[in-house]
N, C-alpha and C positions, 0 to 999 in steps of 0.2 A: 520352333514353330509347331512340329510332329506332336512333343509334350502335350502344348498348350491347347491343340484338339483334342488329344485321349482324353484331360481329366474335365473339358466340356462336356463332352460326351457322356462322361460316365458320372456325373455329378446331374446331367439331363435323368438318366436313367432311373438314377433314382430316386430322383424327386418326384417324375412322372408316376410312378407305381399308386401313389397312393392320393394323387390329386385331383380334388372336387372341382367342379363348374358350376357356377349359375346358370339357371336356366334363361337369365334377363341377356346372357353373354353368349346364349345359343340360338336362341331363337327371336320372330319379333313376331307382331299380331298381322298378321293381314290386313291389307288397307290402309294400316297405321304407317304412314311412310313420308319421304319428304319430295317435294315436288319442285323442279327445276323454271325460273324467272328466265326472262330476258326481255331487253329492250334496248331502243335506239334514240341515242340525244346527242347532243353539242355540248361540250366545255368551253368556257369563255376564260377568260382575263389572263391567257396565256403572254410572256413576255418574245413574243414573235415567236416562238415556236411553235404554232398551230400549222392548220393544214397550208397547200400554194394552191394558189389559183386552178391549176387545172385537176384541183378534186373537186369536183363539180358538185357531186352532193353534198358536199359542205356548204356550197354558197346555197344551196336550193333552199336546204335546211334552215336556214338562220333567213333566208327572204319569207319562207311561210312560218317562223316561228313570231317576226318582226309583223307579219299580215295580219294574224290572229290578237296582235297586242293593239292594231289599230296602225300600224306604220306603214306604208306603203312605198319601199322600195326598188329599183331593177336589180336582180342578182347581177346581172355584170355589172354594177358600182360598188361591187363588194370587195374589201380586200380581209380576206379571210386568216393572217395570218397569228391573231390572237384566239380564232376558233378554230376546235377541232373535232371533227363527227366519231362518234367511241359507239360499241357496244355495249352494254352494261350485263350483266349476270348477277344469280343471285339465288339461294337458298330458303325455300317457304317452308318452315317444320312445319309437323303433323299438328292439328289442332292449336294454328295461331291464329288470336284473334285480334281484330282490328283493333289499331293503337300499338301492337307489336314492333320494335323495331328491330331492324333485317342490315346484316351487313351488302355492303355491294362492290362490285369487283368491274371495273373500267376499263376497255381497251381500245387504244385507236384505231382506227380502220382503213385512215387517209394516208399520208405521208407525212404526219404531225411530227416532231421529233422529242419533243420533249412535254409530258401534261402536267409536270411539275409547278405548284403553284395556282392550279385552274379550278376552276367552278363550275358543276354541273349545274345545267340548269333545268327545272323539272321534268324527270320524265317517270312515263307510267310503264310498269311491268308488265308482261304479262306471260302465262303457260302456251302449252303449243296448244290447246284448243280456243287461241283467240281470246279470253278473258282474261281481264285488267284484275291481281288481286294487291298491288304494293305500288307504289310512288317512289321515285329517287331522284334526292338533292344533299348538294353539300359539295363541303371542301373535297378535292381529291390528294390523294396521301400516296407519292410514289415512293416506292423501296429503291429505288439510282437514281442516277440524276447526272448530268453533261454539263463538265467543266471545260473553260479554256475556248478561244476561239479561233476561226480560222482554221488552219490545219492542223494545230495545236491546240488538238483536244483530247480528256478523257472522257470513256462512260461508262459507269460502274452497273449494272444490275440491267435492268430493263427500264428505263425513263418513260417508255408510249403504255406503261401498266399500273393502274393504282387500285387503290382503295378507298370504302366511303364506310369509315365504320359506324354503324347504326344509322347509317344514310338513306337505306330504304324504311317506308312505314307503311306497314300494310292495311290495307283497307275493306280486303273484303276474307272471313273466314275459308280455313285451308280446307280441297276438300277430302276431308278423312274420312275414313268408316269409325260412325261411333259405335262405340262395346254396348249391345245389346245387354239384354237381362236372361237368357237363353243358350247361346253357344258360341263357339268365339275358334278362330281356324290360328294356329302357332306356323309358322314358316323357320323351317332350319335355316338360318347362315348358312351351313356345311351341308348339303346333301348325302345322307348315311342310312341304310336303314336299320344298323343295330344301334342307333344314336337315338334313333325315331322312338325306337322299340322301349328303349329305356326310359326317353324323358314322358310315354305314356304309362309304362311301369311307375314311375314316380309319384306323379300325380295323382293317380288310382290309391299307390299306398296312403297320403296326405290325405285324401280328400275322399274319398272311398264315393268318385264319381265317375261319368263315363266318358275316359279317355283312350283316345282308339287312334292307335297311326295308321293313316289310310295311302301314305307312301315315305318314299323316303325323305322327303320335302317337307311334308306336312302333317300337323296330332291335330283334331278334333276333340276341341274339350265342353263339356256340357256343363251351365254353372252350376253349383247345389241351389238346393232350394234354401239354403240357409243364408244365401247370397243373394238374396232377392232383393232388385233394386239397390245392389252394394257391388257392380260388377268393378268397380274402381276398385274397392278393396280387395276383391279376388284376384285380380290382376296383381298386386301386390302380395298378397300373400305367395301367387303362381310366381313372380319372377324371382323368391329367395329360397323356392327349390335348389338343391344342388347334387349333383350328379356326376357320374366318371362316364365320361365319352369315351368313344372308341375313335382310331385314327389308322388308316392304312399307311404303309409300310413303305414309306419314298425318303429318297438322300435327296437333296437338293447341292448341286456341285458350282461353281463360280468359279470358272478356268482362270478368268483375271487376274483374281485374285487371289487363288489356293485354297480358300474356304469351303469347308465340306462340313455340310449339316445332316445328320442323322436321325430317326426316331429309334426308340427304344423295342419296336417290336421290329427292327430289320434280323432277318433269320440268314443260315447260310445251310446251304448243304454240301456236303462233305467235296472236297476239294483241296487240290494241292498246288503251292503259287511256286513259281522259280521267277527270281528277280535279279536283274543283273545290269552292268549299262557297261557299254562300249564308247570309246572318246578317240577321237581321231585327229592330231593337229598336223596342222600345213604349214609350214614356213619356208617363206620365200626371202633368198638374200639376195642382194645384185651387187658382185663384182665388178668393180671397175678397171679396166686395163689403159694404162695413158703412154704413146710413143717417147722414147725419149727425146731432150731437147734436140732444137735444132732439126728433129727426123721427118721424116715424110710421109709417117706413117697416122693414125687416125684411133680417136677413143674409141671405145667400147664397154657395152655394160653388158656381161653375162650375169641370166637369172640362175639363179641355183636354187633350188625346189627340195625342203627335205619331205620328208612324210612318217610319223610314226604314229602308230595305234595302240592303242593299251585298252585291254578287255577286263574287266573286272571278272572275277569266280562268281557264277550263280549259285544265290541264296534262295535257299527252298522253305518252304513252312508248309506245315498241313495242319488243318483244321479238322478236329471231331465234330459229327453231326448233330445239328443244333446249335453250334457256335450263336454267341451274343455279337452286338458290334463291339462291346469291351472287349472281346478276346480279339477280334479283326483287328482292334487299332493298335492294341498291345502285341500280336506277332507283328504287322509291320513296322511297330518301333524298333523291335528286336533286330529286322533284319536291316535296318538303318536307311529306310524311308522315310524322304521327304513329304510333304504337303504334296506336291506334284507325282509325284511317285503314287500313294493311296489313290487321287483321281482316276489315274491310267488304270490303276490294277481294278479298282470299285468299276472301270465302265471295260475292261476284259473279264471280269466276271459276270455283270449282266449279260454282256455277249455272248458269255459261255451257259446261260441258264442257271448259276450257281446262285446268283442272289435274286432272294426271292423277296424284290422290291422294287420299286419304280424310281427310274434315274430321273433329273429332271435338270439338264444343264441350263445356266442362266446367263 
């Protein structure tokens, strides 16, 4: 297992030296973003799995949806258990327009147990400032489902969670910031400002325009004038820039599992490791003593307790200054470290100030 991290590691390393990014995979435009749905409806034609009676906004639900169709019923003659009242959610990319359709994502809210089979019935979207921009109807499509009855049942996945694919249709355009003909803001993914610095170096080379990082977040780009009325095109040309990022210096560790993740610029400074492990076993026997026949005398069980310890000889390594992680993972192969062994020694060297990198257990 020790192996099969080294030659990750060192197979990362070197790929990493010479590897370009897009700039479409760094950054995105301002404003150009995706905006989060929700809304509140009933699924019908469940086969008694819907809500019981005492979810009261189910029955409210389905008496004002029946009011509005011209039906005038009392919610208490309702038995609700083929309805059931769900939330719906749902994802409005950037610049979609009406006729769009939008996947949607269903959850019950009642004590429904099963939406398998069910049908929404229309409901409208909307963002958190109160505006309708999508509609959602259709089959619902769950990933589990409840077999068996009685107390002999299974249930595989989540049954009260579905899907409505292409079930929302949007009706009113997203609201994005459209790309002017003038200047246009890039927001990092990664927050960095030597990453900043570069992808305005870039662009200035390309385009011999004015590109300025005004933090580590964010490049102000100004279009050419040869871009005029073509800022779609710019944008396109700007997102097949590609460029070498920079990346600070963290191991990410997974106790769990053993798994230890490295970057290629973790550094070390000069230090010296002794590694060793100590094992101690306890064994316990119980003797039994039995009177003989016919006596008068009475069993007994004495415990008998051994105890022996065995220390292993400490293994030492020293590292020269500037060590790579290839040479870290290469002495502790050496001194015949496990998975779990690197962990310990990687988070007593941060504590000793030797590694000059950011631990980050998971």
């Amino acid at each position: 297992m020790t192996r099969l991290i080294a030659l990750i590691l060192t197979a990362a390393c070197v790929a990493r030296a010479d590897m370009q990014v897009r700039l479409k995979d760094l950054v995105s435009v301002e404003g150009v973003r995706d905006n989060q749905l929700v809304g509140y409806g009933l699924v019908v034609g469940l086969n008694g799995t819907g809500d019981k009676r005492q979810t009261v906004f189910s029955t409210q639900s389905l008496a004002n949806l029946l009011e509005r169709m011209g039906v005038s019923v009392p919610g208490a003659a309702f038995q609700v258990r083929n309805t059931a009242a769900v939330l719906l959610t749902a994802t409005l990319p950037p610049f979609a327009q009406p006729g769009t359709r939008i996947d949607v994502t269903v959850g019950a809210i009642g004590d429904a147990s099963n939406l398998q089979g069910g049908l929404l019935v229309l409901t409208p979207l909307q963002a958190s400032s109160g505006d309708v921009f999508a509609v959602a109807q259709g089959s619902v499509v769950t990933a589990g489902f409840v077999a068996g009855r009685g107390g002999n049942t299974q249930t595989v996945n989540h049954p009260t969670v579905g899907r409505i694919i292409g079930g929302g249709l949007i009706e009113k355009p997203a609201p994005s910031v459209t790309v002017d003909n003038s200047m246009i803001h890039l927001q990092l993914k990664k927050t960095d400002f030597t990453t900043a610095a570069r992808i305005a170096e870039a662009i200035n080379k390309k385009f011999s325009t004015a590109a300025k990082a005004d933090n580590a977040a964010r490049v102000t780009v100004s279009i050419p004038s040869s871009y005029k009325d073509r800022a779609v095109e710019f944008m396109s040309q700007l997102e097949a820039i590609t460029l070498e990022t920079d990346h600070t210096s963290k191991i990410v560790i997974n106790e769990r599992t053993g798994t230890i993740v490295m970057g290629r610029n973790v550094q070390l400074l000069p230090v010296s490791i002794m590694h060793g492990g100590l094992t101690v076993e306890i064994e316990t026997q119980l003797q039994v003593s039995q009177p003989g026949p016919l006596s008068t005398g009475q069993t007994t069980v004495t415990p008998e307790v051994k105890t022996r310890a065995k220390e292993e000889k400490a293994k030492a390594i020293t590292l020269k200054p500037g060590a790579t992680v290839e040479e870290l993972v290469k002495a502790l192969q050496a001194i015949g470290s496990t998975a779990r062994d690197i962990i310990a020694i990687l988070q007593n060297l941060h504590a000793a100030g030797s590694l000059e990198a950011e631990v980050e257990v998971i």
